[in-house]
N, C-alpha and C positions, 0 to 999 in steps of 0.2 A: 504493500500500500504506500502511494505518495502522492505527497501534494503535486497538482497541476502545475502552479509556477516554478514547482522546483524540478518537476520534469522538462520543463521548459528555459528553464531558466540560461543554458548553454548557446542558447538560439538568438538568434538575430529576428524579433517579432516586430513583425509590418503592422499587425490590428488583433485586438483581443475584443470579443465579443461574451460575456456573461461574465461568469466567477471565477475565478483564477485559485479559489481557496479550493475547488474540490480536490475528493478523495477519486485517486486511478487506481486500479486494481491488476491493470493487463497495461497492455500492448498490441495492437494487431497493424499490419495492409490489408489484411484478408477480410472483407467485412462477414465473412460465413464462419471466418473465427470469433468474429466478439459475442462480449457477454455482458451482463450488466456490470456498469460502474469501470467499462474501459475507453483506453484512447484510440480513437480510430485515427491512422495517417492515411490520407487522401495519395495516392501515389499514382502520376504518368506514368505507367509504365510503358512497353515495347508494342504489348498485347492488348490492353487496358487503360482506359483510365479509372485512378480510382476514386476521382470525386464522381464520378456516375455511380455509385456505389454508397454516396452519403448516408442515403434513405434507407439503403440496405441495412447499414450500420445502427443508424437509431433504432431500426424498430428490433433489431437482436438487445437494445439497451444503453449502447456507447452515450455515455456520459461528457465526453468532448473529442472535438472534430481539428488536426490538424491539418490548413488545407493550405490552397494557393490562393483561391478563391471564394468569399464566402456566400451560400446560399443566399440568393433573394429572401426565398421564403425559411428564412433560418430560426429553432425553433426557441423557444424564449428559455425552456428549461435546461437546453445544453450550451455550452463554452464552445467557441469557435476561436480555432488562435489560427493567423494568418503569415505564413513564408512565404520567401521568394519562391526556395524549391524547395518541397517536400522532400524527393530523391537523396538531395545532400544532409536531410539533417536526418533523414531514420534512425541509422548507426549510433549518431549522437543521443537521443533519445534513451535507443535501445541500452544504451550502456551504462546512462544514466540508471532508469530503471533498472537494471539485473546489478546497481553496486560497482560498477566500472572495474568487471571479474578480471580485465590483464594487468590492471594495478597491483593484481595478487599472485600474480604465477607470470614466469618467463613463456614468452609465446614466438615462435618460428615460423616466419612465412617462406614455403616454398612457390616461386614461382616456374615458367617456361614453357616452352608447346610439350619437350619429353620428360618423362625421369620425374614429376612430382610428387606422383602416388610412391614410388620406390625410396624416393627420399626420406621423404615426411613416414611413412611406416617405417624403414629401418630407425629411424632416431628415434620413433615409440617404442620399438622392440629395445632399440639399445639402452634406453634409461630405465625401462620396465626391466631388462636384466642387469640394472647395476643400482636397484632397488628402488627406485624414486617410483611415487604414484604419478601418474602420464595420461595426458589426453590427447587424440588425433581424430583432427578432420582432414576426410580423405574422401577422393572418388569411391572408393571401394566401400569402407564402413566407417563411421565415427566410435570411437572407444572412449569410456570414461572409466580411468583405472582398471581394464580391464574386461568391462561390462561392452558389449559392442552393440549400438546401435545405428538401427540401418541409415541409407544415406541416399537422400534424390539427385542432390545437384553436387558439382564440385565445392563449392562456395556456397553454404545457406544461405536465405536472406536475412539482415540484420539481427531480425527478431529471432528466429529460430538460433542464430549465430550464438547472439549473448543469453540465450537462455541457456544451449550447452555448455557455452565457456562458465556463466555461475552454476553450474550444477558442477562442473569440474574441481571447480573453487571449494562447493561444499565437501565433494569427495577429496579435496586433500591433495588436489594435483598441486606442485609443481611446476608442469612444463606443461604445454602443449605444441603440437606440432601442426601444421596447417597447408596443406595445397592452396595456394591462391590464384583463383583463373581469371584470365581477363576483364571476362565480364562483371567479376564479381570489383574489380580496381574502377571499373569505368562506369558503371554502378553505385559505385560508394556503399557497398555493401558490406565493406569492413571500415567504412569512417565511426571511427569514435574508437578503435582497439587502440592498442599499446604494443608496437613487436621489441622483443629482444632482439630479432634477428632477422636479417632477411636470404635468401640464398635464389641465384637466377643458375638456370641449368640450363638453357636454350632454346634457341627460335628458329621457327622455319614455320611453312604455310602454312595456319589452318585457320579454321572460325573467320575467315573471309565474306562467308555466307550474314556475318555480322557484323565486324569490322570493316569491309569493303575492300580498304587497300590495306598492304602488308605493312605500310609505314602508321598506320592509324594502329594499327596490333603491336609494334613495336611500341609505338608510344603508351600505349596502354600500362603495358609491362613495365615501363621508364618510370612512372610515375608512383608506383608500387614504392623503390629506392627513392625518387625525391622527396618524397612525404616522410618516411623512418625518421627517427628524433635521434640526434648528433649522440644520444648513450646506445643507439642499437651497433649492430655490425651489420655488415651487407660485405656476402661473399658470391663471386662469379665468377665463370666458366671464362677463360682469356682463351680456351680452342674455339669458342664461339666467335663470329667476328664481331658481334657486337657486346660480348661480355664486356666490355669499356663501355660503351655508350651507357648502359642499362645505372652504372654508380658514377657517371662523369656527372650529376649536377645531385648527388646525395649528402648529408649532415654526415653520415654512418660510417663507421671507419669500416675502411675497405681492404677485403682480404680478396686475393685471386687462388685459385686451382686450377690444375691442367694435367692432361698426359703428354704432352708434346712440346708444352714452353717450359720458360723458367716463369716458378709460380710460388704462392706460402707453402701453398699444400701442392705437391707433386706427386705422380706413382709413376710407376710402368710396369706390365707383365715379365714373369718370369719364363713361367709356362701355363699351359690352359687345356683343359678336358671338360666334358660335357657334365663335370661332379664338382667341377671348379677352376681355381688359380691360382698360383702364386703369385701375391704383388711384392713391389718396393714400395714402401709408401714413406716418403722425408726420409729415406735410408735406415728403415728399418725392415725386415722380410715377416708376412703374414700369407696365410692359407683362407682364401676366403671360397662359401660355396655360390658362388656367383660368376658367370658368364661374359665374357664380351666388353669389347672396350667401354663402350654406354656403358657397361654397370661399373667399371675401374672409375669415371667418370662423377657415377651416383655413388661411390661409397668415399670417393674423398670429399663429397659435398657433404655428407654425413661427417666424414674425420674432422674436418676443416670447423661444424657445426658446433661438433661434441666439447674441440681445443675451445674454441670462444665460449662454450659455456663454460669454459675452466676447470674442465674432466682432465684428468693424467696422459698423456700421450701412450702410455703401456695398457693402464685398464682400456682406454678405446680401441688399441689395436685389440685386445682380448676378447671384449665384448662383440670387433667386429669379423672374427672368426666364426662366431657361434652364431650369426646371423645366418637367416634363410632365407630365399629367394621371396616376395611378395606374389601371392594366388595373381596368377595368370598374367604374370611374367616373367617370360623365358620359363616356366617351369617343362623341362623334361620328363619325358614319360618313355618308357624305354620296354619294347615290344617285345614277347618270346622269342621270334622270329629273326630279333636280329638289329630289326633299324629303330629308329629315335623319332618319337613323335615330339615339337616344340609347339606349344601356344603360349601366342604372346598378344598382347593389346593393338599392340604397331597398326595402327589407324591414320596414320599421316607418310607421305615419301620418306619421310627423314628418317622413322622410326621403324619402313619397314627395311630402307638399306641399313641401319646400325645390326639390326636382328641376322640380318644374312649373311653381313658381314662378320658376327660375332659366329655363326655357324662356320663360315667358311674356315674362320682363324683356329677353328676345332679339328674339322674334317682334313684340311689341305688336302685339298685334292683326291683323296681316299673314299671318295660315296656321292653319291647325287642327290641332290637339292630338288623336292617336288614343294611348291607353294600353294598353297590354299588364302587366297584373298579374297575380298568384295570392296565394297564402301558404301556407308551409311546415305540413307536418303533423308531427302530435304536439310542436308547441310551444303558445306562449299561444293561445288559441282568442279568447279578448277582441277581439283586434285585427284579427282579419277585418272584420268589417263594418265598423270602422273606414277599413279601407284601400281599399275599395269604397266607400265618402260620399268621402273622398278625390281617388279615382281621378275620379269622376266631376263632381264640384264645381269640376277644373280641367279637364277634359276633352272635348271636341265628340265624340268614343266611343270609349268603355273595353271593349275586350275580356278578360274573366275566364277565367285557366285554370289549366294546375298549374304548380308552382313543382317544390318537392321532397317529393312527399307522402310521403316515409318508411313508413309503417306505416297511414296511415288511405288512406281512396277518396278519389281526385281530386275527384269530383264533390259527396263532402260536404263537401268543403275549401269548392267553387266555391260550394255554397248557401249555408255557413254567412256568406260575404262577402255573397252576393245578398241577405239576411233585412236586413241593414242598409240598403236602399234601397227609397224608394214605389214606388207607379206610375210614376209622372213620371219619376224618376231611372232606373228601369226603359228607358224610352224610349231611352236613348242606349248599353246596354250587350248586347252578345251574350254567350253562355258557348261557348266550345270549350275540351274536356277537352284537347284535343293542343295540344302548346304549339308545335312545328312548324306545326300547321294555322293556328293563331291569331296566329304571327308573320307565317305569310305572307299573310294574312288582311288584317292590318294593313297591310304595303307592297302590295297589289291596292287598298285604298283610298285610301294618299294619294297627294296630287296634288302639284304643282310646288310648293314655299314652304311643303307641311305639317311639320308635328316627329311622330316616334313615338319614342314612350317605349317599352322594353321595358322593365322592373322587376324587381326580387326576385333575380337571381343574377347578375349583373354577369360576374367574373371566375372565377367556378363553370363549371366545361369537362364538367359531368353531373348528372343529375339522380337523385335517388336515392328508388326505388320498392323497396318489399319488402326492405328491407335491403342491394339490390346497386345500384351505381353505373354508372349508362349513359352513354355517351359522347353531351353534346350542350351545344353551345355557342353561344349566344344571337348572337356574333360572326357565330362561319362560319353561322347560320340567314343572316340579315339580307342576307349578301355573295352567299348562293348565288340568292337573292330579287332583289337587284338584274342 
């Protein structure tokens, strides 16, 4: 429970219309979430607006109306408080409300197109094994201490945000760890947190189908490091070529990592098998069960994380030996038969050449490469063909099928990829629209000492056609196959 002006109080207010002394109870944008004696915020969104929604809001109860605009007919028994933008100040609000929960716990933001679920979960795994109570928001699931709850978006929206981060608070965390997606920077759907830290892993095409152009998406990400407060860190990828740009106008002391430059944190492979690697990491040697240059990449963003929160340099290598690969990434699955099934998330070009390349750097040359891809519908349409020259540039044959067609036809998904490739490249690729048919398609071809890739939903348990969510999981395909 708190007072109206003091939930408000953070805010830059245009016009106050009633009492400012009430009592708020909640929080909501969703007007089908309120209840009585809460604040509804009126929010523009992408999809909606949410002052169409006032009315909704009152007759559930809402006790006051944060808008842009206030109703003509506005009603005498509710508080109307007036911004410029809604959008910008939810966050603020919301953080207000739940106690401004990262004033209480160190909180890590991962950003990048690859690598931020890998990230952000190993640093939950590694401080949950080196005792601390931990919380992570992730694509995959949000954990509190332990407890895992599920997860729609990469990035919640504010309110749902700072309800999880105080109930983390309650449980006793420490740290949290955080994916943070574009949308959710450009959004302002984490204004009003507090990071410890921030960490950029890398950019390359996607979410175009929202940001438009690639320089709008970079900026996105840019402004993530400009905002951090001169006590956080912000550490980036210098193999990336904009790893500089991303902390060239940040407060945050700036740490670099890389496998290829001189950097804070450096590694390089010793050797590599499909059970793991040996790295160097700052001239020390560790066994880690991890894959492929990408993960040499994600586990010093993780080392690099662990040093700036002022962990041992020994207990971190320790702890990051006993780490395990993240569900449905890279995880190996290894056939009676002989050959190696890999599923991985790799939904973007970037992410499915890192993948083929980390098989290639396994196999050298000793087995064939069959690929199993699609790409999701009603997102960037760009990047299909893209991920078909891809698939098939590391691949002896790439089978094309659906991912998650949402709303468009599987099979225009399938073309729009095929229009990216000649004759030639033609040669090595079949289409089956059944992504069942085409996994097991895939294990009837290969033979002893082959790799199959499956692609595009990793640790996704359905695939989503027409709006509704089918149960089907690239896993239990693969197992029921062997």
């Amino acid at each position: 429970m708190m007072k109206l002006k003091t939930l408000v109080n953070r805010l830059d207010v245009l016009e106050v219309k009633g009492d400012m002394e009430r009592d708020i109870c909640g929080v909501q944008i969703d007007s089908r979430q309120v209840a009585d004696g809460h604040l509804f915020i009126a929010v523009r969104g992408t999809v909606a607006d949410g002052h169409n929604y006032i009315g909704k809001a009152l007759e559930k109860g809402a006790a006051a109306i944060l808008c842009e605009t206030i109703p003509e007919d506005a009603d005498e028994k509710v508080t109307y408080v007036k911004v410029e933008n809604t959008e910008q100040v939810v966050g603020q609000v919301a953080t207000t409300f739940y106690g401004d929960p990262t004033s209480k716990m160190k909180l890590v933001g991962v950003t990048g197109t690859n690598g931020k679920t890998t990230i952000a979960t190993v640093l939950y795994e590694m401080f949950c094994y080196m005792g601390h109570k931990v919380g992570l928001l992730s694509t995959v699931c949000n954990y509190i201490d332990g407890e895992a709850i599920p997860t729609e978006h990469t990035t919640p929206d504010p309110i749902t945000l700072n309800a999880l981060l105080a109930q983390m608070v309650e449980a006793g965390c420490e740290y949290a760890f955080m994916e943070v997606s574009s949308h959710s920077i450009v959004q302002n759907r984490i204004g009003g947190l507090t990071f410890a830290g921030g960490l950029f892993t890398n950019i390359t095409r996607d979410h175009l189908d929202y940001h438009k152009t690639f320089e709008n998406y970079i900026k996105a990400k840019k402004l993530f490091f400009d905002r951090l407060p001169k006590e956080a860190f912000a550490i980036t990828n210098v193999d990336d070529k904009n790893g500089m740009v991303m902390v060239q106008n940040t407060q945050a002391q700036v740490k670099t990592y890389s496998v290829q430059s001189p950097a804070d944190f450096k590694a390089k492979i010793i050797e590599c098998h499909f059970e793991g690697m040996y790295l160097n990491i700052n001239g020390k040697e560790v066994g880690v069960q991890f894959i492929g240059k990408f993960n040499v990449s994600n586990l010093l963003a993780v080392y690099g994380a662990a040093i700036m929160l002022g962990k041992d340099e020994q207990e971190v290598l320790v702890a990051l030996s006993a780490m395990k690969p993240v569900n449905g990434r890279f995880e190996a699955l290894r056939s009676p038969s002989g050959y190696t099934a890999i599923v991985d998330y790799a939904h973007t070009p970037d992410a499915l050449e890192n993948v083929l390349n980390a098989i290639h750097g396994v196999l050298d040359g000793k087995g064939e490469v069959i690929t199993v891809c699609g790409a999701g519908g009603n997102r960037d349409k760009g990047k299909r063909p893209l991920m078909a020259r891809e698939a098939v540039k590391q691949s002896d044959r790439v089978i094309i099928t659906s991912d998650n067609p949402r709303f468009e036809e599987p099979q225009d998904i399938i073309n729009d990829m095929l229009a990216g490739l000649d004759e030639e490249q033609m040669k090595k690729v079949i289409a089956i629209v059944d992504r069942r048919q085409a996994i097991k398609t895939a294990c009837m071809m290969a033979k002893s000492g082959d790799v199959i890739l499956i692609a595009g939903k990793g640790h996704e348990d359905y695939q989503d056609v027409k709006g509704v969510k089918h149960h089907f999981d690239d896993k239990e395909e693969v197992r029921a196959c062997f």
